[in-house]
C-alpha positions as CSV (number, residue, x, y, z in Angstrom):
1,X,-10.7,-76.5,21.2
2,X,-12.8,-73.6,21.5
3,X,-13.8,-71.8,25.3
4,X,-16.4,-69.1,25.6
5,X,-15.8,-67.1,28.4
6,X,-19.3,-65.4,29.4
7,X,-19.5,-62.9,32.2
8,X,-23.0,-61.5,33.7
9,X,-22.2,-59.6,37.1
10,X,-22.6,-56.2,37.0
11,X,-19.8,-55.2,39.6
12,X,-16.7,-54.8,37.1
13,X,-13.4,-55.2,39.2
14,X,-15.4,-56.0,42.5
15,X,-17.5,-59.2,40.8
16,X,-16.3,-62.7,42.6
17,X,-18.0,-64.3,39.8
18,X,-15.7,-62.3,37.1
19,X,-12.5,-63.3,39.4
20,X,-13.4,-67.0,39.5
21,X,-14.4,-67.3,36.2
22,X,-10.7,-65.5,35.2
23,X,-9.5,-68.4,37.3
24,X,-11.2,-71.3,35.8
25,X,-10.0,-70.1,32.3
26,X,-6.7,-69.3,33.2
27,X,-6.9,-73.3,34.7
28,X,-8.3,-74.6,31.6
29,X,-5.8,-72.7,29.2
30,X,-3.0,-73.6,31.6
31,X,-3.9,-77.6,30.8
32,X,-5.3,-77.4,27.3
33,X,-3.0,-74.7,25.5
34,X,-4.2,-75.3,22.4
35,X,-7.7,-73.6,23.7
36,X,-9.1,-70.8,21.9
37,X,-10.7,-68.2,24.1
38,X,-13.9,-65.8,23.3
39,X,-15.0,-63.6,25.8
40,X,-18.7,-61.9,26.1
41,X,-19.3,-60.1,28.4
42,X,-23.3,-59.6,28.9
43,X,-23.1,-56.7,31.5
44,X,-21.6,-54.7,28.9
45,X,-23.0,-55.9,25.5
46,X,-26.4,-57.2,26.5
47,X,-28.8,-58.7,24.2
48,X,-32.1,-57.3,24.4
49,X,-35.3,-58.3,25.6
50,X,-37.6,-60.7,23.5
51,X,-40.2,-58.7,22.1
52,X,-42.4,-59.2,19.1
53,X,-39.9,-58.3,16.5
54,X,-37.3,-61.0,18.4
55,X,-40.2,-64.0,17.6
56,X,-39.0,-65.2,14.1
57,X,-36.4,-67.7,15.3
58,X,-39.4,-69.3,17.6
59,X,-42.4,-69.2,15.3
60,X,-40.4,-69.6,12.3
61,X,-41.6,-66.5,10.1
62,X,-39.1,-64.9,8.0
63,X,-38.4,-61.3,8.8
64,X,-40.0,-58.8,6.7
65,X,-38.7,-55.8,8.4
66,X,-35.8,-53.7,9.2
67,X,-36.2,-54.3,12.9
68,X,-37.0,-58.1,12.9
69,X,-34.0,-59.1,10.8
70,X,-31.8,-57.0,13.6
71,X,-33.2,-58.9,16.0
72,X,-33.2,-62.0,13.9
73,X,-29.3,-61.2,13.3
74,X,-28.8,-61.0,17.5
75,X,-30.0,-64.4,18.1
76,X,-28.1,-66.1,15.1
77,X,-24.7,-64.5,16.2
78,X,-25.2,-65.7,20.0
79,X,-26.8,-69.3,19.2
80,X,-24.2,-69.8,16.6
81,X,-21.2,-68.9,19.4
82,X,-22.7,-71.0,21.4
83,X,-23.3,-73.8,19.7
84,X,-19.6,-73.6,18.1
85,X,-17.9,-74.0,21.9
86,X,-16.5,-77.0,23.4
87,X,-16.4,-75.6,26.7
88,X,-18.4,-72.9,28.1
89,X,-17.2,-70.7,31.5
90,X,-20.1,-68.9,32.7
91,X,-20.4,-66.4,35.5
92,X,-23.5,-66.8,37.1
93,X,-23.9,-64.1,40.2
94,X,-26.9,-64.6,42.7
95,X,-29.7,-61.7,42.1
96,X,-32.7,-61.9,44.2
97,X,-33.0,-65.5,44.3
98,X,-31.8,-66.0,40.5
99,X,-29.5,-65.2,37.7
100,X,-29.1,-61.7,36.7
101,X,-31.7,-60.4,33.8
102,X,-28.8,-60.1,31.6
103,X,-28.0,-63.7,31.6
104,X,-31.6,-64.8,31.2
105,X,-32.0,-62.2,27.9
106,X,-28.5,-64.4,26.1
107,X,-30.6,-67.6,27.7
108,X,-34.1,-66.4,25.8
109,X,-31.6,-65.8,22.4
110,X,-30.1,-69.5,22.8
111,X,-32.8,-71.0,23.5
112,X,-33.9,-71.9,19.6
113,X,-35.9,-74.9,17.9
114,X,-34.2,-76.7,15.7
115,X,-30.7,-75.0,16.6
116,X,-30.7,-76.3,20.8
117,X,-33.6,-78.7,20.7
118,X,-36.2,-80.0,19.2
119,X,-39.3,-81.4,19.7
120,X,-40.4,-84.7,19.1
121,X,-43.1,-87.7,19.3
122,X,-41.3,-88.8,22.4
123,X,-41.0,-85.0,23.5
124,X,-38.2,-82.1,23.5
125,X,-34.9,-83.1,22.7
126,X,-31.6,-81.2,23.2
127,X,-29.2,-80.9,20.3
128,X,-26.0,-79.2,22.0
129,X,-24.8,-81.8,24.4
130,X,-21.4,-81.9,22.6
131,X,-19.8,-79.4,25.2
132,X,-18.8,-79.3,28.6
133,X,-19.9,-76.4,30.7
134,X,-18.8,-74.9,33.8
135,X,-20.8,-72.9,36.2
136,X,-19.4,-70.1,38.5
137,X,-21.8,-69.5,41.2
138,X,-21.7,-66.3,43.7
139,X,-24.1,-66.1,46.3
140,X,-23.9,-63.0,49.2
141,X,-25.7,-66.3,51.6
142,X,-25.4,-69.6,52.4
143,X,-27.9,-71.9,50.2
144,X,-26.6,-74.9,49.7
145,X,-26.3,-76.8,53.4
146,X,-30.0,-76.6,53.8
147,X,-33.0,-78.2,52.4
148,X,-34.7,-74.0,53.1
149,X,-31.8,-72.6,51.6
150,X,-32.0,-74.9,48.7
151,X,-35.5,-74.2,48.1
152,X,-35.2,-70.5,48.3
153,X,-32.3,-70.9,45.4
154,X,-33.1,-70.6,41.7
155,X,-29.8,-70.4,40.3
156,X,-27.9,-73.5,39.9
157,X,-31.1,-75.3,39.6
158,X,-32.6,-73.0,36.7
159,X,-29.5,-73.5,35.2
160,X,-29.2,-77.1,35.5
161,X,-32.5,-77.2,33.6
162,X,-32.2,-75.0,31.0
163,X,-28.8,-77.2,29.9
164,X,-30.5,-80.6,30.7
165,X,-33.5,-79.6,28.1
166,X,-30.8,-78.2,25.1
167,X,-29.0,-81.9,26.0
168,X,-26.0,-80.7,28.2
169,X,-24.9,-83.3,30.3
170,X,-21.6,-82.0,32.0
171,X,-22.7,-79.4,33.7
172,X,-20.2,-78.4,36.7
173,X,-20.8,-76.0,39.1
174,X,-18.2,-73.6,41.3
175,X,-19.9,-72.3,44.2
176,X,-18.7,-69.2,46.1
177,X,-21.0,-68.7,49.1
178,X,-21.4,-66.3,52.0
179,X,-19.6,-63.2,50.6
180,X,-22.2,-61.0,52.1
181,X,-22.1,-62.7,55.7
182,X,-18.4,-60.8,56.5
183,X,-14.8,-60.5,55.8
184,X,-13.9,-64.2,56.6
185,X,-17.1,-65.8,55.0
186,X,-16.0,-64.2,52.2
187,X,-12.5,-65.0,52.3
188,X,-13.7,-68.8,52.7
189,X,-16.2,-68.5,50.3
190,X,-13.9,-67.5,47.3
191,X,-11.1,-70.5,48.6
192,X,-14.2,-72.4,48.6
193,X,-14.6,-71.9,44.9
194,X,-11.0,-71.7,43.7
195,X,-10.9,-75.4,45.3
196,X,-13.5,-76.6,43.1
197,X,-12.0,-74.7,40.0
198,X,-9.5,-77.3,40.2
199,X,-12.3,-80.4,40.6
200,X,-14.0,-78.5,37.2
201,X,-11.7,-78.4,35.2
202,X,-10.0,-81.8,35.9
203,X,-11.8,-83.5,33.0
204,X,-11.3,-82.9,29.8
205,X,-14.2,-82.4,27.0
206,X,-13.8,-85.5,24.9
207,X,-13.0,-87.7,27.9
208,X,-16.2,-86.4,29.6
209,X,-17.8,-87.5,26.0
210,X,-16.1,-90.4,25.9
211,X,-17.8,-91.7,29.3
């Protein structure tokens, strides 16, 4: 079984979403030990911006240039990581009411026709619902125990959209809320989260197929 460990936050050692996403792994690996682990880390290595030259893999034209097939070559390595996971452990942080950029440029490179959907006569269909995927949220507020909170957030339900349409189907999110809101917020925030580490990664991929 293969695990690709993505990170996003850009606060190193101080991130909650880099601790909690340690966690989950560390939980996964402790109950599948056969699990082989690749870690990105997109605060660090970041995938540039679409632009022109990054088009190819979404008109389908053929590179013709130096700077197209780099970009070209970018998008095939992160798609095809992708794509060869069984279980994904993303760090999602809260910034400014979404995910950070950094996350949304790997989303714009994974995105692809014909490698995570397709479209059809009946409309778009995904074509990488073969994997489970867990979510680790941070958020400095609370967002989730109201219906204004919830409409201010577009986080886990961007998310929960963008793996819906590529055909992901167990999607599991960790929440760690109110970490901005003081020290025992915080503190019940993160045991909030390492509670529901334990819920996430309770089911295994193929039973998760399986059902």
């Amino acid at each position: 079984m293969k695990l690709l460990h993505i990170d996003s936050s850009i606060l190193s050692a101080n991130s909650v979403s880099r601790q909690l996403t340690a966690e989950t792994v560390k939980a996964w690996v402790a109950i599948h030990p056969n699990t082989e682990v690749e870690y990105l880390d997109l605060a660090v290595n970041t995938p540039p911006h679409l632009n022109e030259d990054a088009l190819g893999f979404r008109t389908g034209q053929q590179a013709t240039t130096e700077a197209q097939r780099a970009q070209n070559a970018i998008s095939e390595q992160l798609v095809s990581q992708f794509l060869a996971a069984d279980v994904v452990v993303m760090g999602a942080p809260f910034y400014n009411f979404t995910i950070p950029s950094q996350l949304k440029a790997w989303i714009d490179r994974v995105l692809q026709a014909g490698r995570t959907f397709r479209y059809t006569a009946n409309g778009p269909e995904g074509l990488a619902g073969d994997k489970k995927v867990i979510v680790v949220e941070s958020r400095g507020g609370q967002y989730s125990a109201t219906e204004a909170g919830r409409a201010m957030e577009h986080q886990e339900t961007y998310l929960q959209t963008i793996f819906g349409f590529i055909g992901v189907t167990d999607v599991q999110f960790v929440r760690a809320e109110g970490l901005g809101m003081g020290p025992e917020a915080r503190a019940a925030g993160i045991a909030n989260g390492q509670a529901e580490i334990a819920r996430a990664v309770a089911t295994p991929v193929l039973e998760a197929q399986a059902a």
